[in-house]
N, C-alpha and C positions, 0 to 999 in steps of 0.2 A: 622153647616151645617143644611140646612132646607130639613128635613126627606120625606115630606110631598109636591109633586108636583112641585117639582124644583129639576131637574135631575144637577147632576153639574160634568160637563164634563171633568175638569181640573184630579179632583179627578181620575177619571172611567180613562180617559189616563196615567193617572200615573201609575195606580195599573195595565192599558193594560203593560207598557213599563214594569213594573218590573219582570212583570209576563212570559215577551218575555223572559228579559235575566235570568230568575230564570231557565225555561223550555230551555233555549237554554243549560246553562250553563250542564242540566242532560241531554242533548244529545250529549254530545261532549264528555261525557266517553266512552259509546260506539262506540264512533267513531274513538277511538285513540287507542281501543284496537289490531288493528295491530300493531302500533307503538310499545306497552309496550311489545306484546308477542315477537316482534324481538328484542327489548333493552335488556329486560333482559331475553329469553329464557323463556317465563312464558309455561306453560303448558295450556290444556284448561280448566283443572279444579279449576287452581288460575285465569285465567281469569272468568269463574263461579263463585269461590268466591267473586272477586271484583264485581260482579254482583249482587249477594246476600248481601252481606254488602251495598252498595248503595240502592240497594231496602228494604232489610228493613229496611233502617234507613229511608228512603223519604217514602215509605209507611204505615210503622206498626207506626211508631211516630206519622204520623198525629192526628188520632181520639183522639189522648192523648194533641195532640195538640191543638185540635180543642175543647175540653172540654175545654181543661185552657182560649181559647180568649173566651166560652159563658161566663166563670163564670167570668174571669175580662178581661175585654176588653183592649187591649194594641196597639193602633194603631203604638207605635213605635218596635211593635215586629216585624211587617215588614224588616225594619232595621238591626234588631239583626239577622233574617234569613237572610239576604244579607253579613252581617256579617259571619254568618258561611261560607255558599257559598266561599267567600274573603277569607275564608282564607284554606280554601279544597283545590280551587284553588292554591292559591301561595304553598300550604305544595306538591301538587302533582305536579306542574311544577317541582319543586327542589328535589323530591321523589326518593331517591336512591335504594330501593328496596320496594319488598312485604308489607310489614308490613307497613311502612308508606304509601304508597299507599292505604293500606285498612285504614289506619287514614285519609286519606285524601279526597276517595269518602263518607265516615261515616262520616265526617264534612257538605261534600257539601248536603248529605241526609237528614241532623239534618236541612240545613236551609230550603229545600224546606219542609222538614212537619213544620219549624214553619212558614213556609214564608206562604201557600194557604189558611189553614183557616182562619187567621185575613185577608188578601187580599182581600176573597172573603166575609167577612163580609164588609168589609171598601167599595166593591163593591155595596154589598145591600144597605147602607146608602148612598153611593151619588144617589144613582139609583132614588129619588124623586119618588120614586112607582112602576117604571118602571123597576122591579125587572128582568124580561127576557131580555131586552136590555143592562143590567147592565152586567147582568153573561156573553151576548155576549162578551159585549166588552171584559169584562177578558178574555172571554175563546181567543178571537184573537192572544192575544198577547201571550198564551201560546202556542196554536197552529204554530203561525209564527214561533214561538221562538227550538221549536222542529224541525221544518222545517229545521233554520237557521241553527243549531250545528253542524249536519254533513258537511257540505255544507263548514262552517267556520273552523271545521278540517284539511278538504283537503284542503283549500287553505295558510294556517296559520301552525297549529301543524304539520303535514305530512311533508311539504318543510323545515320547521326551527325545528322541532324537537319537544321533551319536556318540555322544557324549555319556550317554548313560549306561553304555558299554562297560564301562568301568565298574557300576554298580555292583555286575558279574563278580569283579574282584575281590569285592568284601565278601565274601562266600569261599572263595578258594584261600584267602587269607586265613579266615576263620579254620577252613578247615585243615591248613598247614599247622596252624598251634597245635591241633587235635590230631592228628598226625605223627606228630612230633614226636608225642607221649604215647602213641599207642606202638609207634614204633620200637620205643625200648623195650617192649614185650618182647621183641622176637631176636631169636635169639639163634646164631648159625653157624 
């Protein structure tokens, strides 16, 4: 990838699109939290806890996170965050109580702090200089992507229940193949 005045668009759309469903996939916990307090009679303070365990596993990880892509760069660590996500997801669609539901928002948490810092680096290097436009794009699709999750709740998890959580998964699936390949582009 050439660093240096050639912004390359392909890239910056990619890491927009993962970045939707990364940010989509952390807004659709909070939005199913009716659902799980009427499944299983949660209280508000285990729904608090799910709250807490997902936040700090997607918050307080990043900076830890984001040391490890300065010091070695892994553009397939992308991946391995959609990874986690994949499989937070399918453990909490199939989530019979407490406990594994807090396995399973602390899955989807581990991959969004690995998933932004290498992202938003993979960002700065397509960005051909043009480092502000670069961070836009990313920030769109996480923007959008928060937007979407509630939205995608109600229309999906809410009517078909918890189990259709997983649905979610066919989309980050999808989008790891495509991933894959557009990741041999870059090049560092």
């Amino acid at each position: 990838m050439n660093r240096a005045g050639r912004t390359v668009y392909p890239i910056l759309l990619m890491v927009c699109a993962t970045h939707l469903l990364n940010d989509m996939m952390q807004s659709v916990i909070p939005a199913v939290y009716p659902l799980l307090k009427e499944k299983f009679g949660f209280t508000f303070a285990q729904i608090g806890l799910i709250t807490l365990v997902f936040q700090l596993t997607s918050s307080l990880l990043q900076p830890v996170a984001g040391r490890l892509a300065d010091l070695h760069p892994r553009p397939y660590s992308l991946a391995a965050g959609m990874c986690f996500t994949l499989c937070g997801l399918l453990a909490l669609a199939a989530a019979p109580g407490f406990a594994l539901i807090l396995v399973s928002v602390g899955l989807i948490g581990c991959g969004s702090s690995v998933f932004h810092p290498e992202s938003s680096r993979v960002a700065q290097l397509a960005s051909g200089g043009r480092k502000g436009l670069a961070q836009s794009i990313f920030q769109v699709g996480g923007n959008a992507g928060s937007a979407m999750g509630p939205l995608l709740a109600a229309l999906i998890v809410i009517p078909f229940g918890q189990a259709s959580i997983g649905w979610f998964a066919l989309a980050i699936g999808e989008l790891l193949r495509t991933t894959h390949y557009t990741l041999q582009e870059i090049a560092y």
